[in-house]
C-alpha positions as CSV (number, residue, x, y, z in Angstrom):
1,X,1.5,-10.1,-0.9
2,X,-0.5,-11.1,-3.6
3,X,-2.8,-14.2,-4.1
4,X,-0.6,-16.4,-6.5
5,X,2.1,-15.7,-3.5
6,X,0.6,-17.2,-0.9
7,X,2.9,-19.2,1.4
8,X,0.6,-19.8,4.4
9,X,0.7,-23.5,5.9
10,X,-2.4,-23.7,8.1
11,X,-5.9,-22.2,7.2
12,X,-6.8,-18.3,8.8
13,X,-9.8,-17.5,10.7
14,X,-10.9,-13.9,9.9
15,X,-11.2,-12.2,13.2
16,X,-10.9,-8.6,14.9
17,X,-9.4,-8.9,18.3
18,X,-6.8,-6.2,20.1
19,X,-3.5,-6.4,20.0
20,X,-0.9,-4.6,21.8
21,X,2.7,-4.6,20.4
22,X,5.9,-3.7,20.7
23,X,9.2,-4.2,18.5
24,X,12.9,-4.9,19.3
25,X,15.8,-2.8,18.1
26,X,19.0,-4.3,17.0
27,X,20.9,-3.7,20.5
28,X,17.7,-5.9,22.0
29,X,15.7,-3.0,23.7
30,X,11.8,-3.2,23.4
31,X,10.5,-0.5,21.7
32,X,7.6,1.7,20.6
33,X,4.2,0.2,22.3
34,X,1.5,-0.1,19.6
35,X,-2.1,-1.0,19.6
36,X,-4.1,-2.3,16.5
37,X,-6.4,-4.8,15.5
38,X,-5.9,-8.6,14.0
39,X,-7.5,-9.5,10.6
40,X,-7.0,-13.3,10.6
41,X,-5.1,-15.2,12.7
42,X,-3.7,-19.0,12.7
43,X,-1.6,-21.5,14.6
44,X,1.7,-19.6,13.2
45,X,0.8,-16.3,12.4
46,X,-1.4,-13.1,12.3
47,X,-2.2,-10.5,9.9
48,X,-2.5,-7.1,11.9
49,X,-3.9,-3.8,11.0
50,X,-1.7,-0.9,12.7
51,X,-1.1,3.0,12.2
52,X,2.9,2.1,12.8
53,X,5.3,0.9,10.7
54,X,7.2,-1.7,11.0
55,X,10.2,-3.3,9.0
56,X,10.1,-6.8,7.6
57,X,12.1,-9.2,9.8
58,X,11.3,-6.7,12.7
59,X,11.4,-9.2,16.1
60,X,7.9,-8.4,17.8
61,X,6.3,-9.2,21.3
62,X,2.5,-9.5,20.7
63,X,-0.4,-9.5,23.3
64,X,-4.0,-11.1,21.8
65,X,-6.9,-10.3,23.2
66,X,-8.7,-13.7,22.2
67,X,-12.5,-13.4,23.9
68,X,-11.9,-14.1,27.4
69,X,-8.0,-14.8,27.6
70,X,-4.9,-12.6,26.6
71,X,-1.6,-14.6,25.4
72,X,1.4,-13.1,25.3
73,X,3.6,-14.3,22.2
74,X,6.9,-13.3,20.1
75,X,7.8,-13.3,16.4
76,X,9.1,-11.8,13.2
77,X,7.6,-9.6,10.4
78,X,7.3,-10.9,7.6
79,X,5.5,-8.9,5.4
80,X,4.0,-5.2,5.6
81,X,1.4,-3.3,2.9
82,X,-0.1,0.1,2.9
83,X,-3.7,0.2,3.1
84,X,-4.4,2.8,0.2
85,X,-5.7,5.9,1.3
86,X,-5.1,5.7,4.7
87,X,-2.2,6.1,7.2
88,X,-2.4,2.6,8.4
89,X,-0.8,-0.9,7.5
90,X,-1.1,-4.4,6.8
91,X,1.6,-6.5,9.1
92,X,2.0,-10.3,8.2
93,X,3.5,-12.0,11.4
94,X,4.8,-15.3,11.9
95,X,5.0,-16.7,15.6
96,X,8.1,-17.6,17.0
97,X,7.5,-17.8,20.9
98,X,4.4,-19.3,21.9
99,X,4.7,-20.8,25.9
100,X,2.7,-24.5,25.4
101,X,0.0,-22.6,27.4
102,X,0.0,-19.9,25.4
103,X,-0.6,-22.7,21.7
104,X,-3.2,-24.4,23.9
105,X,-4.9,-20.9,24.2
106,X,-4.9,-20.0,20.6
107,X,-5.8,-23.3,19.0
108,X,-8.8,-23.6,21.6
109,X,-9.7,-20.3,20.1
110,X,-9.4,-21.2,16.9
111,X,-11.4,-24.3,17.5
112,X,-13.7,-22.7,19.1
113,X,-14.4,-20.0,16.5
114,X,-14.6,-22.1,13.7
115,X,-17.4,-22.9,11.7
C-alpha cells in the first residue's frame, strides 16, 4: 500500500513480537499453522512479516506474543506485499475478534510501550 493510501484509524507502534497464525478455508477448517514476526501493531490491526502467503480477505486466528502475555485474536487480510528480494511478505490485518480481555491486553501494551 503506498503512503498517499493510507487508511489506518489509530496510530501504530513499531514493534517485533511472535506471532503464530493460522488461516480458514472457505468450508471453515483452520489451516496451515504459520509463525512470523509483527512490524507495528494497533488497537485494530497488525502489519506481519511471514514466509506464507496469504490471500486478501483471508479470515485469520492470530496469537501475539506481547512481553509477558499471549492474546489470542481473529481477523481478515486486508492487504499483502512482497518484500523484494526475499521469499517473505508484508500481511496488513485488521482485528475482528478481540475477547474484552484480550483489548485490555493489547491497549495496556500499547500504553505501555509508547513513548
Amino acid at each position: 500500500m503506498k503512503k498517499n493510501d493510507e487508511r489506518r484509524r489509530d496510530p501504530r507502534l513499531k514493534r517485533l513480537n511472535m506471532v503464530s497464525l493460522s488461516r480458514c478455508n472457505e468450508m471453515g477448517v483452520w489451516l496451515d499453522q504459520a509463525v512470523g514476526r509483527t512490524l507495528d501493531i494497533s488497537q485494530n490491526g497488525i502489519l506481519l512479516e511471514l514466509d506464507h502467503y496469504l490471500e486478501s480477505g483471508a479470515r485469520v486466528r492470530l496469537e501475539v506474543a506481547l512481553a509477558e502475555d499471549v492474546i489470542a485474536l481473529g481477523g481478515v487480510v486486508c492487504h499483502v506485499e512482497v518484500i523484494e528480494g526475499l521469499e517473505r511478505y508484508t500481511v496488513g490485518i485488521e482485528f475482528q475478534e478481540l475477547t474484552p480481555k484480550a483489548r485490555a491486553t493489547l491497549e495496556d501494551y500499547i500504553g505501555w510501550t509508547s513513548p
